[in-house]
C-alpha positions in Angstrom: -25.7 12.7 -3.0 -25.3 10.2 -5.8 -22.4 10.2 -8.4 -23.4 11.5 -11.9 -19.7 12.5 -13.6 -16.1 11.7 -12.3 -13.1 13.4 -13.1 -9.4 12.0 -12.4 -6.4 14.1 -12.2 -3.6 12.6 -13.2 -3.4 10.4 -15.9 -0.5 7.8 -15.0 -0.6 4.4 -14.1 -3.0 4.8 -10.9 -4.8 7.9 -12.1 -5.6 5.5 -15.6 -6.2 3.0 -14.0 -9.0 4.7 -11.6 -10.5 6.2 -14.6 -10.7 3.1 -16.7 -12.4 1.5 -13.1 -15.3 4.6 -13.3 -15.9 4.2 -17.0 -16.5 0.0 -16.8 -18.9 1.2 -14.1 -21.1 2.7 -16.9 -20.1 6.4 -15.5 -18.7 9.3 -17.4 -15.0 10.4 -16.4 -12.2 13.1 -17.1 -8.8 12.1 -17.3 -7.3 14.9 -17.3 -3.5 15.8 -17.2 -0.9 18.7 -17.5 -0.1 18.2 -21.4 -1.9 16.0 -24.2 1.1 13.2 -24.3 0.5 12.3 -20.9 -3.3 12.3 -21.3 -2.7 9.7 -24.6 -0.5 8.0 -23.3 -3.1 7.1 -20.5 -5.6 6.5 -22.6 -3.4 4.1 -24.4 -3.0 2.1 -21.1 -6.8 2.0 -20.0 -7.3 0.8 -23.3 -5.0 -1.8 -23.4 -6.7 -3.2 -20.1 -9.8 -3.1 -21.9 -8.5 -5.4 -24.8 -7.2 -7.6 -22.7 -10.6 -8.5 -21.6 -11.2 -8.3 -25.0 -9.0 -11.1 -25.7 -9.9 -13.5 -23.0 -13.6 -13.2 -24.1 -14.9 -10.9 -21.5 -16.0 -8.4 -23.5 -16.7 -7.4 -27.3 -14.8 -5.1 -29.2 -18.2 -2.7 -29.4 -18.3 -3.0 -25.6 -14.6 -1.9 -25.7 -15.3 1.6 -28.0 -18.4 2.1 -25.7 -16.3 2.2 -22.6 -14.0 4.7 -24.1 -16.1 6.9 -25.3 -17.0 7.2 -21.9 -13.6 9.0 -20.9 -13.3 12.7 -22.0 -9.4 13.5 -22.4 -8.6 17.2 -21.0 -5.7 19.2 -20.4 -7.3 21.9 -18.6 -9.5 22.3 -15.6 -12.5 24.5 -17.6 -14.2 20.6 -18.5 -14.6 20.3 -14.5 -17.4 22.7 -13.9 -19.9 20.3 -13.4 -18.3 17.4 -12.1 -19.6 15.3 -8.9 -16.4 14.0 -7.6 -12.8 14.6 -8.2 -9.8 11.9 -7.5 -6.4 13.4 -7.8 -3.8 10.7 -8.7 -0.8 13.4 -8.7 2.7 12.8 -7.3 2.5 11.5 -3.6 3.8 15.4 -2.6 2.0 17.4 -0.3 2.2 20.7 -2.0 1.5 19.1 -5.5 -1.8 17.7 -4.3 -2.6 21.3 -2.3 -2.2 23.3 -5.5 -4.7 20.6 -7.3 -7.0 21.0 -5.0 -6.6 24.7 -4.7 -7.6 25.0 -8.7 -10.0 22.8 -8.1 -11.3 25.1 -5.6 -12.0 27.5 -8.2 -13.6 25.6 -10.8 -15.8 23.5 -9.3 -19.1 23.6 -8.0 -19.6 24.2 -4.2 -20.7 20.4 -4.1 -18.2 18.8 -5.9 -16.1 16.1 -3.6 -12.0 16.4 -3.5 -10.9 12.6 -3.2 -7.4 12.2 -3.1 -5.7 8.8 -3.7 -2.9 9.5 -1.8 -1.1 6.4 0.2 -0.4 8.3 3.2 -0.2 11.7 3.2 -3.1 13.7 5.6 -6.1 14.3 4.5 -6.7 17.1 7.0 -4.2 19.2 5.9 -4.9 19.0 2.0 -8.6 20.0 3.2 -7.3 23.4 4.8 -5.8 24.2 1.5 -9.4 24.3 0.4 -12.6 26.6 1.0 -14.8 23.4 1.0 -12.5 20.7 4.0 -16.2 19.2 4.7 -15.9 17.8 0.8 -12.6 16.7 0.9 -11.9 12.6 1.8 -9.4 10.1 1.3 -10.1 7.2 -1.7 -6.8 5.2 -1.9 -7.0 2.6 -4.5 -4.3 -0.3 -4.3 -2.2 -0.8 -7.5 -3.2 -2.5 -10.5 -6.5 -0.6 -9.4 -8.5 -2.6 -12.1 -7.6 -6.0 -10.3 -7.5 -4.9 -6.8 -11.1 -4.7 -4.7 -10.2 -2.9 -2.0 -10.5 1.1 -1.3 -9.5 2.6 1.8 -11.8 5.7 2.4 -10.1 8.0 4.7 -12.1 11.0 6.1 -10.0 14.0 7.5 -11.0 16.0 10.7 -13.7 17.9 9.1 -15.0 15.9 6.5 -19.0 16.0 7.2 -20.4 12.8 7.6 -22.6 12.9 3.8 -19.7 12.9 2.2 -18.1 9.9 3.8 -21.4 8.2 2.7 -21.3 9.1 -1.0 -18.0 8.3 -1.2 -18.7 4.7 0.4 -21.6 3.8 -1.9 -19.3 5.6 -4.6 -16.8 2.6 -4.1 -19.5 0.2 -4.4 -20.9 0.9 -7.6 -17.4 0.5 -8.9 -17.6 -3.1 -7.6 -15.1 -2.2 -5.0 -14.7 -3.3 -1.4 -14.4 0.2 0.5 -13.2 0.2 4.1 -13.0 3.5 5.8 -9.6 4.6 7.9 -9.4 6.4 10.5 -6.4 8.8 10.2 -3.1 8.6 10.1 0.2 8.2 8.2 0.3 5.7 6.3 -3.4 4.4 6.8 -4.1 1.4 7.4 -2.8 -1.4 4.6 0.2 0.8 3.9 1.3 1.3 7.6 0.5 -2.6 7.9 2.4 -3.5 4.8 5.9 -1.4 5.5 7.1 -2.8 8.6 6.6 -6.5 6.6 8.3 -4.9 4.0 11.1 -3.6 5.8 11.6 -6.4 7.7 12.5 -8.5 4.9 15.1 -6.0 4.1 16.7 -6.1 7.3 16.9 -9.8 7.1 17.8 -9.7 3.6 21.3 -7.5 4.8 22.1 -9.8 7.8 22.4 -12.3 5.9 19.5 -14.4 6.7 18.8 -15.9 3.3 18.7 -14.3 -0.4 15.8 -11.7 -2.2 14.8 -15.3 -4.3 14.7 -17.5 -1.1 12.7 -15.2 1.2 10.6 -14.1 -1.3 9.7 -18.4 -2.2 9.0 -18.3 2.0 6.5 -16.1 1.9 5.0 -17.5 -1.2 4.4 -20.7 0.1 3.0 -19.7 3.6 0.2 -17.8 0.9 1.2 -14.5 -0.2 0.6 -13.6 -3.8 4.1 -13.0 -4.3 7.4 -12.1 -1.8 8.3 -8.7 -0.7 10.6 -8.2 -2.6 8.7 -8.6 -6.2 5.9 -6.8 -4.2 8.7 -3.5 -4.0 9.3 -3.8 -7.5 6.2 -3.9 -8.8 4.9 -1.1 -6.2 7.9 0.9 -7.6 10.8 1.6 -5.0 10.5 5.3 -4.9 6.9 4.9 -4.4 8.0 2.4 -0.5 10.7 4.8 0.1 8.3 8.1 0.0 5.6 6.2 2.5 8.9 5.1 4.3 9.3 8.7 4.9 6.0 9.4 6.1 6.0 6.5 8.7 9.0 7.1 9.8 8.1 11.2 10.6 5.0 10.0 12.4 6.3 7.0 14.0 9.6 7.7 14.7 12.8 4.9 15.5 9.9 1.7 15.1 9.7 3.0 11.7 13.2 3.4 10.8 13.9 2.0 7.5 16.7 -0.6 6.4 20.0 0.1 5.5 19.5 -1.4 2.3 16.2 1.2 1.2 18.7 4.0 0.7 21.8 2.3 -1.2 18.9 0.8 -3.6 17.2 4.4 -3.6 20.7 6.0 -4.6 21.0 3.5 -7.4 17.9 4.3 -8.9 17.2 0.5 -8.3 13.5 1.4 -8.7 12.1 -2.1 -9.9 10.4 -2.9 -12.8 9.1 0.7 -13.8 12.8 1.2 -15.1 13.9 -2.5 -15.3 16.3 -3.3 -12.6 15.5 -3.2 -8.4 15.9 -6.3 -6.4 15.4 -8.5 -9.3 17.4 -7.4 -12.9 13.8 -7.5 -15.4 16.8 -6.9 -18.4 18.2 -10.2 -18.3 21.3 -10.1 -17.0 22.0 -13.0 -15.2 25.4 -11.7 -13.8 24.3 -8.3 -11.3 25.7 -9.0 -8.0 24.7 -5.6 -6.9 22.4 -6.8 -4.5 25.6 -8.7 -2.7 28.0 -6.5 -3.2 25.0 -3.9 -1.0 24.8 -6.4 1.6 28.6 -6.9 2.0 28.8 -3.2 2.3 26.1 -2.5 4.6 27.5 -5.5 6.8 31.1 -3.6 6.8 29.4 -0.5 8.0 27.3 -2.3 10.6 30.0 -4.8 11.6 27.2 -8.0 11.6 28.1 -10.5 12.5 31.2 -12.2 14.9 34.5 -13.5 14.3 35.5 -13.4 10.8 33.6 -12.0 8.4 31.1 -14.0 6.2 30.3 -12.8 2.8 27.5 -13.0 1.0 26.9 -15.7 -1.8 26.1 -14.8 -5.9 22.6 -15.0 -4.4 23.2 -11.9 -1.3 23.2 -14.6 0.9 25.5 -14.6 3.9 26.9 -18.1 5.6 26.8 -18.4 9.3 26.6 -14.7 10.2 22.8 -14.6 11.0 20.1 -16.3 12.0 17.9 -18.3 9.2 15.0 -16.5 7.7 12.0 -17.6 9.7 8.8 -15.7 7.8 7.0 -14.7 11.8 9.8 -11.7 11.8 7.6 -10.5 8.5 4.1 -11.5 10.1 4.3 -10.8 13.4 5.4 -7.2 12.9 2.2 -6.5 10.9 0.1 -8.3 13.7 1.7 -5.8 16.0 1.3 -3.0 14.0 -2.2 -3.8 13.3 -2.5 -4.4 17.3 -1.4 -0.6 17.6 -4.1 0.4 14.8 -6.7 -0.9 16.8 -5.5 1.0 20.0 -5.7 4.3 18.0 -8.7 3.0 16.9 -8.1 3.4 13.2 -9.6 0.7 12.3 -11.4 -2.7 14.2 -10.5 -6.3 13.7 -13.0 -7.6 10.7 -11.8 -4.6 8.7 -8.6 -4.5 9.3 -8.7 -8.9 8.0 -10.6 -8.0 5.1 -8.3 -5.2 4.3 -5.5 -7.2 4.4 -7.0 -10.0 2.2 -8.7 -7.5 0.2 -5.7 -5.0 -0.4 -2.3 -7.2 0.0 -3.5 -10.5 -1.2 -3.2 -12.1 2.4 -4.3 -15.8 2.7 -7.8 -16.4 2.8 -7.2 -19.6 4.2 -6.4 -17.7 7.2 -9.4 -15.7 7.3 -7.1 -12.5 7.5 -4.4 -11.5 9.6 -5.7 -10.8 12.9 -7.5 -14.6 12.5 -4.2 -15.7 11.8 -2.8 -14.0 15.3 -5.9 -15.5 16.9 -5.0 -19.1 15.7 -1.3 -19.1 16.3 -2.3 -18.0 20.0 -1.6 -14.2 21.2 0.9 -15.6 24.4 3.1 -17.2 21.5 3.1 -13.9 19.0 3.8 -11.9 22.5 6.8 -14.0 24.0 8.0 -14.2 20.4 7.7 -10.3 20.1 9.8 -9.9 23.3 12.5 -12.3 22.0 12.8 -10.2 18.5 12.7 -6.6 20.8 15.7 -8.5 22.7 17.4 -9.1 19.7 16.7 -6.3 17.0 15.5 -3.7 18.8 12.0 -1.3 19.3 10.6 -2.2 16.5 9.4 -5.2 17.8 8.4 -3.8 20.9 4.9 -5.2 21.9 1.4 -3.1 21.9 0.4 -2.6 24.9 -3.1 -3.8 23.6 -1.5 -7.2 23.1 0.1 -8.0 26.6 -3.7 -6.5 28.2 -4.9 -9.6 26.4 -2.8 -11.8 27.1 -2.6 -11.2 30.8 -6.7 -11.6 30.5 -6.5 -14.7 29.0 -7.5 -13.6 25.2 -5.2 -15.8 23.5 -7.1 -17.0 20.4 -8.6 -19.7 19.6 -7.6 -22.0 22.0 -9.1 -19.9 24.4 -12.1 -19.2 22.2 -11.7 -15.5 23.0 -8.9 -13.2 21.1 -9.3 -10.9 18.6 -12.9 -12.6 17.8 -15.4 -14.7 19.4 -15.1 -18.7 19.1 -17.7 -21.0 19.7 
């Protein structure tokens, strides 16, 4: 089946976004939302990536008004009667995305494709809210969705075999990088990405260095930018919902930071609202972020002896360990160790998902040629010592000590994750 007209539901950031990706394709799209301010106010944004482009000399102002004449605005469903694919970009809420889909149900022609760009939420049981759960597939696109090349596609339990197809050449003529997911909360980047994520929380409370310092760590082994900016841009209600999810599914290995709900509470959502683990207003005096710390610390009694209080920069003297970055890395090598078990995804995808979708190095090749080349016995013994010291979450995959005890340890082994010659 090829792609004639799109239609995105949704017309925020992602869902713009995802439209203003189809129409630089050349292809016809609906953005369609519940009222006409949110539809413009879309519309504004898509355009506004377009001028940029604009004025950096990538395009013409004529190319600019072709583009957008390419997106139809709509406020009702009665323009999606003949559309070839649908992406919902609602709220990341189950019963939201059902009722979508549900009046989508009876709009739309029999062969019309549901594509939801959920982050984690099942597929499967958004497709039994439909009469047509053979059409219905994941497409998550990673945030800004205009700079970012990678797509998970994510088929449910019955989605036939055609549609996965469509939808993967789909994501290539949007000059997209589509890697298809098997299954499961979270996927695959986003179940990758939280325990990284939350793991720089949880050394963030000890005490092991400040948001600023950890966040310069990570920077300089290659990440695009620290976790903590990451958060903020993501939007911390956005983690804390895919928190949630994991954390349902996965149960105690999952289990969030203190910190995640004290930041939730205060509405500390990042920069969508201008204040989260970095203040975007200017005010050089918020020692939220310390006074948090000091109170989770109280509550958790960290630490020995007397108590050591954090510094104007959340940092905490002597009462923890110094930040080393391999409690971040090593729990997405894990995690992504687990993912191959399930067989959600194999090794080359899962690297060029990561590089593709978080920004991890390419120097490295990806993340699981990074395990490879820091040797699988070290990331294990290292594992057991974190598992000692902070719990089940570090707790290794079973996949990973198999190897191990075979002798797949990498690189200097020339056999781990991949073959070495």
């Amino acid at each position: 089946m090829y792609i004639y007209k799109a239609a995105v539901i949704g017309a925020g950031a992602m869902g713009a976004e995802i439209a203003q990706v189809i129409s630089y394709s050349g292809l016809p799209v609906i953005l369609k939302d519940i009222n006409d301010e949110l539809v413009q106010k879309g519309l504004k944004h898509i355009r506004e990536i377009y001028q940029k482009r604009v004025d950096k000399g990538k395009m013409s102002s004529v190319d600019l008004e072709s583009k957008m004449n390419l997106i139809q605005p709509a406020t009702g469903y009665e323009p999606l009667k003949e559309i070839d694919i649908v992406i919902e970009a609602v709220p990341e809420k189950m019963e939201i995305k059902k009722n979508v889909f549900q009046e989508l149900d009876k709009i739309c022609p029999s062969y019309t494709i549901f594509a939801s760009n959920t982050s984690a939420l099942s597929i499967s049981e958004m497709a039994r809210a439909t009469a047509r759960p053979e059409k219905v597939i994941g497409m998550h696109f990673f945030y800004p969705a205009h700079v970012m090349k990678l797509v998970e596609v994510i088929p449910g339990a019955l989605t036939s075999e055609e549609t996965t197809q469509t939808v993967t050449a789909f994501t290539e003529s949007l000059r997209k990088i589509p890697v298809k997911v098997g299954e499961c909360a979270g996927f695959l980047v986003n179940r990758l990405l939280m325990p990284y994520l939350n793991e720089a929380a949880f050394c963030l409370q000890e005490g092991a260095d400040s948001v600023q310092k950890i966040d310069d760590t990570m920077v300089r082994f290659g990440m695009p930018m620290g976790p903590f900016t990451l958060v903020d841009n993501l939007g911390l209600d956005i983690c804390y919902d895919v928190v949630q999810t994991l954390l349902k599914a996965y149960g105690e290995r999952m289990k969030p930071a203190e910190i995640w709900q004290e930041m939730y509470t205060l509405k500390r959502l990042g920069k969508k609202n201008g204040i989260g683990f970095y203040n975007y207003s200017g005010d050089t005096n918020d020692d939220t972020i310390s006074r948090l710390i000091r109170v989770i610390q109280d509550k958790l009694r960290v630490g020995a002896g007397p108590r050591a209080r954090p510094n104007s920069e959340g940092q905490t003297q002597g009462s923890a360990p110094a930040f080393i970055p391999e409690r971040l890395l090593f729990s997405m090598v894990n995690e992504a160790i687990l993912c191959i078990e399930e067989k959600i995804a194999n090794a080359w995808d899962i690297d060029m998902a990561m590089m593709a979708g978080v920004g991890f190095p390419q120097s490295t090749e990806g993340l699981l040629h990074y395990a490879d080349s820091v040797g699988l016995d070290v990331i294990l013994d290292q594992l057991k010592r974190f598992q000692q010291e902070h719990g089940i979450r570090f707790k290794p995959a079973p996949l990973l000590e198999k190897m191990v005890a075979n002798g797949a340890v990498g690189k200097k082994a020339k056999r781990g994750f991949f073959e070495y010659v």
